[in-house]
C-alpha positions as CSV (number, residue, x, y, z in Angstrom):
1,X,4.2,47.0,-18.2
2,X,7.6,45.4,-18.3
3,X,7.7,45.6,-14.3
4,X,4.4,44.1,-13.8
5,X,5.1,41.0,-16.4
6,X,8.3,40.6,-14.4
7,X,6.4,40.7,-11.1
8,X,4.4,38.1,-12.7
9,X,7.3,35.8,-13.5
10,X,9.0,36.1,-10.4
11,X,5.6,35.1,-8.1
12,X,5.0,32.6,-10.2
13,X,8.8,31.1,-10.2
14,X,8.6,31.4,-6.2
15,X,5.2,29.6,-6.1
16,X,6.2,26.6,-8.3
17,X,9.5,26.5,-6.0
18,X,7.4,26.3,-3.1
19,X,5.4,23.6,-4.5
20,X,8.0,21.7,-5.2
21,X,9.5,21.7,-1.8
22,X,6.1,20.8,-0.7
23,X,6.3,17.8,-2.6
24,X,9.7,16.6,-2.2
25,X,9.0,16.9,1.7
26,X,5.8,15.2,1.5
27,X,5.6,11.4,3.0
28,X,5.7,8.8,-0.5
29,X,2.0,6.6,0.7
30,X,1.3,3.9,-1.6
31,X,-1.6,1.1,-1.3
32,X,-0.6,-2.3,-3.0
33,X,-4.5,-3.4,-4.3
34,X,-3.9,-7.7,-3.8
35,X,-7.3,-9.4,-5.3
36,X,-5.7,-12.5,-6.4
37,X,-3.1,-14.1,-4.3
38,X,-1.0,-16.0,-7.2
39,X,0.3,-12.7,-7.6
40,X,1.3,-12.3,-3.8
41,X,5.2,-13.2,-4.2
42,X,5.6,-10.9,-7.1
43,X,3.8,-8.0,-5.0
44,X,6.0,-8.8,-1.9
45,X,9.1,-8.4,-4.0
46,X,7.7,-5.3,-5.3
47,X,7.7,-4.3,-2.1
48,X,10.6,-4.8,-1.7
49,X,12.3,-3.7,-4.1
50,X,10.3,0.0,-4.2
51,X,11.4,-0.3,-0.1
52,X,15.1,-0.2,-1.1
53,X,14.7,2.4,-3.3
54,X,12.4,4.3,-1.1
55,X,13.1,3.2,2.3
56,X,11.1,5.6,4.2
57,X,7.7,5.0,1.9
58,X,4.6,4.0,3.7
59,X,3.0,0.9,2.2
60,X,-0.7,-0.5,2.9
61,X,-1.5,-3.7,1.3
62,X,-5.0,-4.5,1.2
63,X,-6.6,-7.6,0.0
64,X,-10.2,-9.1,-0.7
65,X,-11.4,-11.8,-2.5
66,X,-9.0,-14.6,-3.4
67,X,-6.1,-11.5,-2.8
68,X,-6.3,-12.5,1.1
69,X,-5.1,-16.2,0.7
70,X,-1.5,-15.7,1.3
71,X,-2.7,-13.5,4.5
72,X,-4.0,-16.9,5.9
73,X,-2.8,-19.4,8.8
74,X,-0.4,-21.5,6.9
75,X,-0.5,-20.2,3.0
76,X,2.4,-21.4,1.0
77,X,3.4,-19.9,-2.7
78,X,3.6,-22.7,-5.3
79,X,7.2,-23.3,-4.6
80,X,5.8,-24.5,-1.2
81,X,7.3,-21.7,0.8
82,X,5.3,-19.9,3.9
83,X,3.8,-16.7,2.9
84,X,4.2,-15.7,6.8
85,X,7.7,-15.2,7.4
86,X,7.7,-12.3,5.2
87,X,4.8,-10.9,6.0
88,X,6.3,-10.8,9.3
89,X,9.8,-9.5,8.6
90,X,7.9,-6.9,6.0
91,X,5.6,-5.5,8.4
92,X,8.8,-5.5,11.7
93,X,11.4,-4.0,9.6
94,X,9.4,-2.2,7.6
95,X,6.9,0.4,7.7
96,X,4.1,-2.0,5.5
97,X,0.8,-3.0,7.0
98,X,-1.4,-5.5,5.9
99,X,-5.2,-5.2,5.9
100,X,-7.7,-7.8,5.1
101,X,-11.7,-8.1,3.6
102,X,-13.9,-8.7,7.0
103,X,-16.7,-9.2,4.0
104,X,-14.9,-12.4,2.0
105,X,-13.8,-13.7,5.3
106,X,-17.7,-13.5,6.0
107,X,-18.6,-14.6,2.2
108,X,-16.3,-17.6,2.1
109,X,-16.5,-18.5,6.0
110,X,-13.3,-18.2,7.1
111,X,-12.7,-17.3,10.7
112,X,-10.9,-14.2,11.4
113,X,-8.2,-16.5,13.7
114,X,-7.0,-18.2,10.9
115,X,-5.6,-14.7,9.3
116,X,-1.9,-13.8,10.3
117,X,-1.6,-11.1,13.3
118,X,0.4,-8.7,10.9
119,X,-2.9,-8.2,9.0
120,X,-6.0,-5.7,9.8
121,X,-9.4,-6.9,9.1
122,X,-11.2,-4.1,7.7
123,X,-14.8,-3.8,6.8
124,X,-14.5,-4.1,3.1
125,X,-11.2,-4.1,1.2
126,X,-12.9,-2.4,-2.5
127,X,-14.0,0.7,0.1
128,X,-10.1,0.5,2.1
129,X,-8.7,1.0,-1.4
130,X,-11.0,3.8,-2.0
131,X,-10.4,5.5,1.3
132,X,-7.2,5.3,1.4
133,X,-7.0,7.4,-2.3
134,X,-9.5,9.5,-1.8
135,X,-9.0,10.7,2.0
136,X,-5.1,9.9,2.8
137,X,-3.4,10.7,-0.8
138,X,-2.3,7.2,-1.5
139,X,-1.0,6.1,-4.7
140,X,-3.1,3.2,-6.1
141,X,-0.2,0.0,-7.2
142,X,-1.9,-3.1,-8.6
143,X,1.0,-5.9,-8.8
C-alpha cells in the first residue's frame, strides 16, 4: 500500500511539473476590450507598460462603439495630441494589432477610410472579444 500511495505521489508531482512547463512556455495573448475612447491613452500606456514587462506578449485591441474614436483619421486625446503616432509605433515595434467594429462604422456612418491603416475592421467587435477568449485563449483586459 505504501508503494502504490508513493506511485501516486510521484505521477502526480511529474504531471503538475509538466503542466507547469506547459504554461511557462505557452505564448502570454491578451485582448485590451476599448468601448469608450476617453480611456484610450490610459489603455495605450497600459500597453505599454505590460509590453516592457512582458515584451514578447501578444496584444489585440479591439474597439466598438465610442471605443473606436481614437482609431479614426485625425483623433486627438484631450491634451490635443494625435492618437496615430502611437498607434503606429505600437503596432511597428510591437507585436499589438488593432481591430475595429465594421457594425458602429455602419451604425454611426463612418467610412471605413477614415480609420487608421494599423487597425482591422472586423465584423462586430462584442463577437471579436468573444472569439478571441473562447477560440484563441486570450486574456480578457478592460482599461
Amino acid at each position: 500500500m505504501k508503494f502504490l500511495h508513493k506511485v501516486s505521489i510521484a505521477i502526480l508531482l511529474a504531471t503538475m511539473g509538466m503542466l507547469a512547463a506547459n504554461a511557462a512556455e505557452r505564448e502570454e495573448r491578451v485582448v485590451y476590450h476599448i468601448n469608450d475612447s476617453e480611456v484610450a491613452t490610459r489603455a495605450l500606456n497600459n500597453i505599454r507598460n505590460h509590453l516592457s514587462a512582458s515584451p514578447k506578449a501578444k496584444i489585440v485591441v479591439v474597439t466598438h462603439g465610442a471605443g473606436i474614436d481614437f482609431l479614426l483619421e485625425g483623433a486627438k486625446n484631450k491634451n490635443g495630441n494625435p492618437y496615430d503616432a502611437t498607434v503606429e509605433e505600437l503596432s511597428m515595434r510591437h507585436n499589438v494589432e488593432f481591430r475595429v467594429c465594421n457594425n458602429t462604422l455602419t451604425d454611426r456612418k463612418i467610412d471605413k477610410s477614415k480609420v487608421l491603416p494599423e487597425a482591422t475592421i472586423v465584423p462586430s467587435g462584442v463577437a471579436e472579444v468573444a472569439r478571441l477568449q473562447i477560440r484563441e485563449g486570450y486574456a480578457y483586459l478592460k482599461p
